[in-house]
N, C-alpha and C positions, 0 to 999 in steps of 0.2 A: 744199382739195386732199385728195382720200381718198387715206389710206396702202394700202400693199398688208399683206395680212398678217405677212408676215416681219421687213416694216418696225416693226408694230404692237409686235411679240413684240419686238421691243429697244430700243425706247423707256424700258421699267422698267430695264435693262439700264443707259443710260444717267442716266437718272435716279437709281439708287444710286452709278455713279461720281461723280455731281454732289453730291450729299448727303457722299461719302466726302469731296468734292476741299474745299465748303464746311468742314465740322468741320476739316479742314487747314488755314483760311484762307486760300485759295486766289481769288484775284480773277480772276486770267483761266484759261481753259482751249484749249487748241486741238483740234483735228477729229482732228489724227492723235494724241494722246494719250487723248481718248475712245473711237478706233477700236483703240488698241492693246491698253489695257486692255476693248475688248468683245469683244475679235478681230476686228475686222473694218477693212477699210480706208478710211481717213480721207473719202475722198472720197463713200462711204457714208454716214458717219455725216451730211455735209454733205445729202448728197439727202434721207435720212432728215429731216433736220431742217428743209425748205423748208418743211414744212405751217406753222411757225410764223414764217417770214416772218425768222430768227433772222440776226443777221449780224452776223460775226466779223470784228474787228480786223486788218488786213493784220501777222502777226508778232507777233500778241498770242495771239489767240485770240475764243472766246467769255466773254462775261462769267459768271461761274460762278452767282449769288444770281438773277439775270433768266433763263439758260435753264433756272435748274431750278424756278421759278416757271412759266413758258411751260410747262413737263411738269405739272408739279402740276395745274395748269388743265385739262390736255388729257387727263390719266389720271384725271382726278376725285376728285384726292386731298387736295383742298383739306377736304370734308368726309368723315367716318367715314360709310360706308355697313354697314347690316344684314345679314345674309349666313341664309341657312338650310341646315343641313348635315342630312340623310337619312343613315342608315346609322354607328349607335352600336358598331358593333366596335372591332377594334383599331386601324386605322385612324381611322375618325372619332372616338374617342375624343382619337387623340395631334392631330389636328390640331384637334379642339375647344380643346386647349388651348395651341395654338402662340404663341406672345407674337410672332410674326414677321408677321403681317396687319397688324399696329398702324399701322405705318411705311408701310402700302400704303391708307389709310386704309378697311380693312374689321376686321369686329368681327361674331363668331360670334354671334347672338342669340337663335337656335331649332336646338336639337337633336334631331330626331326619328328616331324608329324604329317598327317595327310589335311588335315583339314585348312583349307584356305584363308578360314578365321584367323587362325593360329599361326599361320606363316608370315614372316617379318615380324612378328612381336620379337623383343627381345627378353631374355630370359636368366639373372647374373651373367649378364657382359656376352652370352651369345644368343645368337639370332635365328629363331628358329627358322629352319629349311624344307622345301619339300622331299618324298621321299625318292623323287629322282635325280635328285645329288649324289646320293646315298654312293653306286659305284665310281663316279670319278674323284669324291671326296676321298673314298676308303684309299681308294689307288694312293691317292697324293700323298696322305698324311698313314701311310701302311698301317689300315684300323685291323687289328687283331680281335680287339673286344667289343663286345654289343649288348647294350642290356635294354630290354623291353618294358615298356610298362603302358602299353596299348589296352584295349577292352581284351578279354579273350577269346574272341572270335576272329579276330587280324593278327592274334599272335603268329600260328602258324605260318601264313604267308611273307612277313615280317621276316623270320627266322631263315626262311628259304633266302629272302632278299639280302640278308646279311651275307649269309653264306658264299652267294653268286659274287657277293664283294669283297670277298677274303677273309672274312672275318670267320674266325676255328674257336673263343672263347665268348657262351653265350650265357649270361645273365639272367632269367626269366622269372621276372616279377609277377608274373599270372598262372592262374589252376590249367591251365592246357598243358597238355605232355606234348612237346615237342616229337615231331618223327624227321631226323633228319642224319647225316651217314656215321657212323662211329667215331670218326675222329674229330668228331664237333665236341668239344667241352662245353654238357649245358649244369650251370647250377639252378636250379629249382628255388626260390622266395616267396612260396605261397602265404599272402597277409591272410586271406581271409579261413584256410586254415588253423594257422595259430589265433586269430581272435577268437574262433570257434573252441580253440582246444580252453582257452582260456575262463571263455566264459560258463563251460561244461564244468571247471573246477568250480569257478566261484558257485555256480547253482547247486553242484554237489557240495560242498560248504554247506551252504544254509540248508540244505535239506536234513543231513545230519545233523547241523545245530537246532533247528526248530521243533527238533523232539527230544530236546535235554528240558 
């Protein structure tokens, strides 16, 4: 059964309530417990979880150690995958070194950038490279994923470069829309976006309050 994608995007979602509900000792779990804590409602969470065929005790639940295994499986987290991160600024710097991939089983391998400043520094324990490593590196250590965090104007190119190196899941930390062939997985992380949506609220806030 193919997930739809919104379905995809809360699977991890799920999978960390299950890891939380585990360390709790927690044997059964139920749909509207998983949907409560994902926000979403129970009956959700059940469709969501047909692709695994998963099936929950009338009054119990699901068994918590079996569906978060079934995710493990299905999110490819059983093993530590390679990653290659493009773009050594402030950005790629802080998530070079984020200890929070571990748990998703990915691990930052190749940190690249073009600028000559920036190459040989090292950066939590690696060393940044230029960007014509990039295809014999990807070969060696079979880089599937790739996340950017370049200016927006080298994203695209970047993206192509990935591509030419094997790499089919792309991570894009920047406002440019990727154009590249369909069977590319790109997730989209626009910051300045969300800081925008964000600060639209707070202004909207005070403008309603400043007339009470």
């Amino acid at each position: 059964m193919q997930l739809s994608r919104p379905s995809l995007e809360r699977l991890p979602v799920y999978y960390r309530i299950l890891k939380h509900a585990a360390e709790q000792e927690s044997s059964y779990i139920s749909s509207s417990e998983i949907g409560r804590k994902a926000g979403v409602p129970g009956a959700q969470v059940r469709k969501d979880l047909l692709c695994f065929k998963a099936k929950g005790r009338p009054s119990v639940g699901f068994h918590v150690l079996t569906l978060r295994k079934d995710l493990e499986r299905y999110l490819g987290l059983e093993h530590s995958r390679s990653v290659a991160l493009v773009g050594a600024g402030n950005l790629g710097k802080a998530l070079a070194q984020f200890p929070g991939f571990a748990q998703y089983g990915m691990k930052i391998t190749l940190l690249l950038d073009k600028d000559p400043q920036k190459i040989g520094s090292v950066i939590g324990g690696l060393e940044i490279k230029g960007m014509d490593v990039l295809p014999l590196i990807a070969k060696e250590k079979r880089l599937k994923i790739g996340i950017i965090t370049t200016p927006a104007s080298e994203a695209q190119l970047v993206a192509e470069q990935m591509v030419a190196a094997g790499i089919i899941s792309i991570w894009n930390f920047t406002p440019t829309r990727l154009s590249l062939p369909e069977d590319v997985f790109i997730r989209y992380e626009d910051l300045s976006a969300g800081l925008a949506l964000l600060s639209q609220k707070a202004a909207e806030f005070e403008r309603n309050h400043n007339h009470e």
